[in-house]
N, C-alpha and C positions, 0 to 999 in steps of 0.2 A: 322071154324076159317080161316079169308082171311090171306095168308102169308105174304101180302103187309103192311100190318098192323103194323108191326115192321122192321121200314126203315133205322135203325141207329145202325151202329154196335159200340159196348163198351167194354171196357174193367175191368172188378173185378178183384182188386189188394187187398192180404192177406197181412196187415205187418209183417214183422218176424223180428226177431235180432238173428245177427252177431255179433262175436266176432272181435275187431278191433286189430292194436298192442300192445296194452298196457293193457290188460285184460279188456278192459269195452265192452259194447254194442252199437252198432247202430242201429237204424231200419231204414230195407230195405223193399222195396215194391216188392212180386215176384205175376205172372199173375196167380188168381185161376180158370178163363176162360173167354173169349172173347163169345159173342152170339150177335144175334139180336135184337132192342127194340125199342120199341115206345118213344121217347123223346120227352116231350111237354112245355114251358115254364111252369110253375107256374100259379096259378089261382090267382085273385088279391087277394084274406082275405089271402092267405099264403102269398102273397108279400108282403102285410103290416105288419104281424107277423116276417116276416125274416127279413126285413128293420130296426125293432128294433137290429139285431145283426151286420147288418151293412155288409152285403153281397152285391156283385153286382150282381153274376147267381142265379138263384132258376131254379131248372128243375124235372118235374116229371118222372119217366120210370116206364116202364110196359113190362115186359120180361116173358117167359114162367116160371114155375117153374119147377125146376129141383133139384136133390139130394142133391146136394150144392148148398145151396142158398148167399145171403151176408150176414155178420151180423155188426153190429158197429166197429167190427172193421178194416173193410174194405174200398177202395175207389173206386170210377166210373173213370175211363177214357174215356171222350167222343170226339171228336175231336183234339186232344191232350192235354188237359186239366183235370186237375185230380179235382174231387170233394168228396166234402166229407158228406159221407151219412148221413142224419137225421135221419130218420124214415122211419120204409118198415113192409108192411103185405104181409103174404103169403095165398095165398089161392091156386085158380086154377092156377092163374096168379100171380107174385112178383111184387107189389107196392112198389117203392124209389121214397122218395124227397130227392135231396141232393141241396147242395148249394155249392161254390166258393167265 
């Protein structure tokens, strides 16, 4: 496996909820880990399928797999920009699309 391969560092963010002043909840976003990955725009049949929801980014990543992985209810931080995951396989390698 070349290391150069994943040139883009990211950020998974878990939401969790806080209690605010007045006994309700907020969600807050705390870092479940930063790592390296491959980020690549979207292939055109998912751009045309996400264009239906009216998104402007689609991006795909490819990150090693590791213990904790992301699940739905987490987001990508990529360049400062938080995205929000669609869909992801695990295998050798964790496959995400997310979109913005």
């Amino acid at each position: 496996m070349r290391s150069t391969k994943y040139g883009s560092r990211i950020t998974v963010q878990k939401r969790t909820k806080t209690e605010n002043d007045i006994g309700g909840w907020t969600n807050t976003w705390a870092d479940l880990f930063s790592c390296w990955a491959l980020v690549t725009p979207a292939s055109r049949s998912k751009r045309l399928e996400y264009a239906e929801l009216k998104y402007d980014e689609f991006f795909e990543i490819e990150m090693r797999a590791r213990d904790v992985n992301p699940d739905g209810d987490c987001q990508i931080v990529y360049s400062g920009n938080a995205y929000q995951i669609i869909s992801f396989t695990v295998t050798d390698v964790v496959k995400i699309d997310m979109i913005r």
